[in-house]
Rosetta silent file (secondary structure, phi, psi, omega in degrees, C-alpha in Angstrom):
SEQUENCE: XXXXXXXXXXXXXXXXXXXXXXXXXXXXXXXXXXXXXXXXXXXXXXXXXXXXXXXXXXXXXXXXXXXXXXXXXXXXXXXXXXXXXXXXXXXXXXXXXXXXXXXXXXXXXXXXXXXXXXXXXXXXXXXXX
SCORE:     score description
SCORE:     0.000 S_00000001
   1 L     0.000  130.421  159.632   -9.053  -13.802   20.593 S_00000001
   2 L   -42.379  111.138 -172.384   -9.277  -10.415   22.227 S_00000001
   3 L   -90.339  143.462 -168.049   -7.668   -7.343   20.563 S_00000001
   4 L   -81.323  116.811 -178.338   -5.151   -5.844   22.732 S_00000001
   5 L   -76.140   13.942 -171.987   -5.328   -1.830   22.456 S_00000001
   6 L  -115.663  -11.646 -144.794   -1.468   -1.718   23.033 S_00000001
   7 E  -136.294  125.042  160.463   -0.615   -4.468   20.129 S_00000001
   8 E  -162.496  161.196 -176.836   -1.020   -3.589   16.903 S_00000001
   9 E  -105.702  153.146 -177.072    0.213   -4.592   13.144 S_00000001
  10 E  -134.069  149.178  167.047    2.170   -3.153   10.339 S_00000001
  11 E  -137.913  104.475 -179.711    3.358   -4.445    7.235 S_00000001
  12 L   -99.811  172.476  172.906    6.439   -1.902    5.473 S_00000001
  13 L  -150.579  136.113  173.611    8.514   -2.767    2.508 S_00000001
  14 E   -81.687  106.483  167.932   12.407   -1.496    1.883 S_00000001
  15 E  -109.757  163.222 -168.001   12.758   -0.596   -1.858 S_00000001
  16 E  -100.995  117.704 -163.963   16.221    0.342   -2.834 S_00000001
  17 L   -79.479  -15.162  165.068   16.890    3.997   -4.240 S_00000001
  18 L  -111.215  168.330  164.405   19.652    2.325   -6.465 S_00000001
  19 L   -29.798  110.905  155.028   20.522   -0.960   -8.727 S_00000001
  20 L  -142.967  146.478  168.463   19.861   -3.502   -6.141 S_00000001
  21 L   -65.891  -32.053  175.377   18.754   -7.244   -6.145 S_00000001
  22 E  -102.716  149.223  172.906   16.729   -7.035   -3.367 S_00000001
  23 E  -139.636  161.912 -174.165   13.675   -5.699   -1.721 S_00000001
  24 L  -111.618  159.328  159.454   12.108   -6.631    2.078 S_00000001
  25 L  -140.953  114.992  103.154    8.542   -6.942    3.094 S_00000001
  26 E  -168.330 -124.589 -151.120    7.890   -6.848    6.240 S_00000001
  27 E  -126.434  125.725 -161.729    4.948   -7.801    8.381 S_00000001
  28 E  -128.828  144.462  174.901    5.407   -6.916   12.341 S_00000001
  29 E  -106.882  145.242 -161.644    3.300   -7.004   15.293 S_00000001
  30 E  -123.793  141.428 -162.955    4.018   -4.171   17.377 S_00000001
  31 E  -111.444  112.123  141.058    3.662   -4.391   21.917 S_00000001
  32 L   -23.783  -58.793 -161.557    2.717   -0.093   21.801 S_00000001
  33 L   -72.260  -60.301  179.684    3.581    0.122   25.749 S_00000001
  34 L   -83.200  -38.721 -166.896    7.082   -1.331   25.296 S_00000001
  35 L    78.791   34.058  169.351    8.065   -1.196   21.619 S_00000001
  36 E   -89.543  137.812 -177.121    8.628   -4.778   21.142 S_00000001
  37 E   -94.216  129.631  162.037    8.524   -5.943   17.464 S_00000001
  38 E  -125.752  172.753  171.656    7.828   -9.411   16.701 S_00000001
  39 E   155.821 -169.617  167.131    7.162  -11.061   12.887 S_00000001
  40 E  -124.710  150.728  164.174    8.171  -12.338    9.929 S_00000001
  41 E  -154.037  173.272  163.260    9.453  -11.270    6.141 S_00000001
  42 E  -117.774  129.101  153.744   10.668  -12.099    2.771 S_00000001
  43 E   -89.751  122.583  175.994   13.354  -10.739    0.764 S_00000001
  44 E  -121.290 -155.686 -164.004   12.589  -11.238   -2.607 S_00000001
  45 E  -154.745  142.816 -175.485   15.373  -10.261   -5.620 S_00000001
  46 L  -123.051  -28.369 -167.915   13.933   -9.312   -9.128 S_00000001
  47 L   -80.414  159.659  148.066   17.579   -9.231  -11.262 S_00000001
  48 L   -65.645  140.849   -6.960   18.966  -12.505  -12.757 S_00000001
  49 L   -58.034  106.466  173.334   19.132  -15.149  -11.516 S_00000001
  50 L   -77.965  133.368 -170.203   15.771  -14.889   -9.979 S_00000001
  51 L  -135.349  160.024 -157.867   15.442  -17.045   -7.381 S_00000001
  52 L   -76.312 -176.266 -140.900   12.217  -17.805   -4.860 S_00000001
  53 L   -99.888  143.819  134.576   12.310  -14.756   -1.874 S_00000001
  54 E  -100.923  171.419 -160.378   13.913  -15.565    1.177 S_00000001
  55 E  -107.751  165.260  152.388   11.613  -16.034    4.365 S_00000001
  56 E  -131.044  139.684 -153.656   12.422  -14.708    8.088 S_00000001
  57 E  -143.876  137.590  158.913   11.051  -16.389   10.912 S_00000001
  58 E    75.851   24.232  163.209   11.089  -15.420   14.670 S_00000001
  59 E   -95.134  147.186 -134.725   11.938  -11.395   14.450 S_00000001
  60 E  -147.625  136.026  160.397   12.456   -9.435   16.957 S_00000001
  61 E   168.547 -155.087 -160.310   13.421   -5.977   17.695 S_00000001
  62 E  -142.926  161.943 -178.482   12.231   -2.768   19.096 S_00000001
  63 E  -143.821  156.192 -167.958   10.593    0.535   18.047 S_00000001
  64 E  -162.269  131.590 -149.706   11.375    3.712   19.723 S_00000001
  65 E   -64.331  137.285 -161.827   10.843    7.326   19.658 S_00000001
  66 L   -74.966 -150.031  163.703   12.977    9.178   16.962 S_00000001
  67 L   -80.775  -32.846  175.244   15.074   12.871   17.491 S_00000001
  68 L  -113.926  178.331  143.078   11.575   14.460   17.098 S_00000001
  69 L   -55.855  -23.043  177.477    8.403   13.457   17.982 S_00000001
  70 L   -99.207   27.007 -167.950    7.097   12.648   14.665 S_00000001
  71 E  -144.549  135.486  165.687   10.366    9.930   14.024 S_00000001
  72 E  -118.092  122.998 -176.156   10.260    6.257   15.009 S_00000001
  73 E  -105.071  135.675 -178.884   13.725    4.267   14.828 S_00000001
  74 E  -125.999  141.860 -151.667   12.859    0.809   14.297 S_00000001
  75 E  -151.273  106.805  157.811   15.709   -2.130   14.920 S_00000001
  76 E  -146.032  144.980 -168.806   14.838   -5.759   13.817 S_00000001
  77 E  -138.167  177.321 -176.601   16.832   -8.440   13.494 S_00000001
  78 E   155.303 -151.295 -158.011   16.955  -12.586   13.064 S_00000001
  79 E  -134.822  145.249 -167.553   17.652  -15.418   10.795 S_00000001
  80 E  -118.160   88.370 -164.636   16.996  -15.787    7.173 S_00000001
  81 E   -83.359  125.581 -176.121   16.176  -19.134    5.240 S_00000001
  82 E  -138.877  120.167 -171.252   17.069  -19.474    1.968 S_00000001
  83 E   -80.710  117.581 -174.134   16.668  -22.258   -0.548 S_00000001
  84 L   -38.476  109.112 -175.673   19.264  -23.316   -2.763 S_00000001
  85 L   -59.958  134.794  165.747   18.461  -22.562   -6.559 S_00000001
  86 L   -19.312  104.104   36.513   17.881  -25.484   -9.171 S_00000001
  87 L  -125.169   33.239  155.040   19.640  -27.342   -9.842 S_00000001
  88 L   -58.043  133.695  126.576   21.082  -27.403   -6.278 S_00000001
  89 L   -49.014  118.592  173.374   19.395  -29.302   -3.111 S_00000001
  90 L   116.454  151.762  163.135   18.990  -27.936    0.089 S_00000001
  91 E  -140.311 -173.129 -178.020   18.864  -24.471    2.186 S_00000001
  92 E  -140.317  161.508  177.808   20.924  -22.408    4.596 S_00000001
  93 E  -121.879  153.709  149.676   19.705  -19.888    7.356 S_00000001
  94 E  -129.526 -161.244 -172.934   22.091  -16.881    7.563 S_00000001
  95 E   -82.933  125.833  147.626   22.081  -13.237    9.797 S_00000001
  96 E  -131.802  147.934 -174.914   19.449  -10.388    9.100 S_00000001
  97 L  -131.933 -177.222  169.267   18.860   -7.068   10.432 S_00000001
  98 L  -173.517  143.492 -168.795   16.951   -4.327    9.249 S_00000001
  99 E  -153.890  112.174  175.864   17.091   -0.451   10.577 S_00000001
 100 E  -134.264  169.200  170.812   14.903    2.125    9.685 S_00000001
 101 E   -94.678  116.150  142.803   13.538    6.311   10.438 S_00000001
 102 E  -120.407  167.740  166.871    9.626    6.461    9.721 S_00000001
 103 E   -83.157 -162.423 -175.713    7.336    8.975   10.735 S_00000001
 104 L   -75.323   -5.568  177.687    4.166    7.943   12.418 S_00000001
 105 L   -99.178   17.794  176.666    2.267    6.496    9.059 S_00000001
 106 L    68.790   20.773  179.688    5.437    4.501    9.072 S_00000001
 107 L  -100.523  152.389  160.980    7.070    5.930    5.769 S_00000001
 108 E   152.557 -146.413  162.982   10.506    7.039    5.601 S_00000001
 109 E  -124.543  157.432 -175.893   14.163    5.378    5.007 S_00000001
 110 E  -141.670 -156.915  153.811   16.243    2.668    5.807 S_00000001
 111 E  -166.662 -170.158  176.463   18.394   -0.132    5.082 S_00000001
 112 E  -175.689  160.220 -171.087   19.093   -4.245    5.886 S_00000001
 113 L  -135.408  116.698  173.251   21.444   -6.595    5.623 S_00000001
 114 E  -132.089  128.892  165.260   21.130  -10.727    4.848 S_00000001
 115 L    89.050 -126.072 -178.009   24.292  -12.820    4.443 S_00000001
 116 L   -99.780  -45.234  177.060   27.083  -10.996    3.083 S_00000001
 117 L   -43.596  148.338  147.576   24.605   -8.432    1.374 S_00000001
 118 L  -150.677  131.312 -169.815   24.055   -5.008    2.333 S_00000001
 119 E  -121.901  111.315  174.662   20.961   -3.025    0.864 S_00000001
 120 E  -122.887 -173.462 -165.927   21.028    0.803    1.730 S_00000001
 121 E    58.424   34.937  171.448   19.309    3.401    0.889 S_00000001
 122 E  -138.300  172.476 -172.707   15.854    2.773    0.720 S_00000001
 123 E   -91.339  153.374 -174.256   12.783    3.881    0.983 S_00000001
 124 E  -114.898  155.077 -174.064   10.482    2.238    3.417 S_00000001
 125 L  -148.710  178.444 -167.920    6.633    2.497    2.959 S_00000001
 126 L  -120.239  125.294  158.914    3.433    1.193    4.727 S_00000001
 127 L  -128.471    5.483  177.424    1.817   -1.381    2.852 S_00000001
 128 E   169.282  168.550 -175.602   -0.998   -2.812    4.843 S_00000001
 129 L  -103.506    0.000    0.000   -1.923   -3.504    8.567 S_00000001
């Protein structure tokens, strides 16, 4: 396949500047010309009960030039599957968003929302292309 100079990928992660169960990863292909975002992530949760991360499939959103030049506002949203813990059967999809400031290496803060949750406050970081 042909690499696109306008398309290119990032993979961020939301850690949480307080007690939180959750953290996001994730990994987005980016359209440069427009600023459409498309990808996938996982939430995963470290406190008890630990339970396996949920995934997101099919997201979408947009990136867009900040208040300065050196600020990107990033928007992405979708659906979130998550498998019932042992010794429950079964999963549900619920609602996710995710809204962050980075500069141009893609660091800065943010926050998301799955379910009922909301996770604010955090820092967002670049963790791989």
């Amino acid at each position: 396949m042909a690499e696109h100079p306008d398309l290119y990928q990032v993979s961020i992660r939301f850690d949480a500047l307080h007690f939180s169960r959750a953290a996001l990863t994730l990994n987005l292909l980016v359209r440069g010309g427009s600023g459409e975002i498309t990808g996938s992530g996982e939430i995963s949760r470290s406190l008890s009960p630990v339970t396996p991360p949920a995934h997101i499939f099919q997201l979408t959103g947009h990136v867009q030039p900040g208040q300065s030049e050196d600020v990107l506002q990033v928007h992405v949203s979708g659906d979130y599957v998550e498998s019932a813990p042992p010794p429950a059967i079964g999963s549900f999809v619920g609602p996710f968003s995710a809204s962050c400031v980075v500069d141009k290496q893609w660091g800065g803060q943010g926050t998301f929302s799955y379910g009922r949750y909301n996770v604010g406050r955090c820092v967002v970081t670049r963790i791989g292309e």
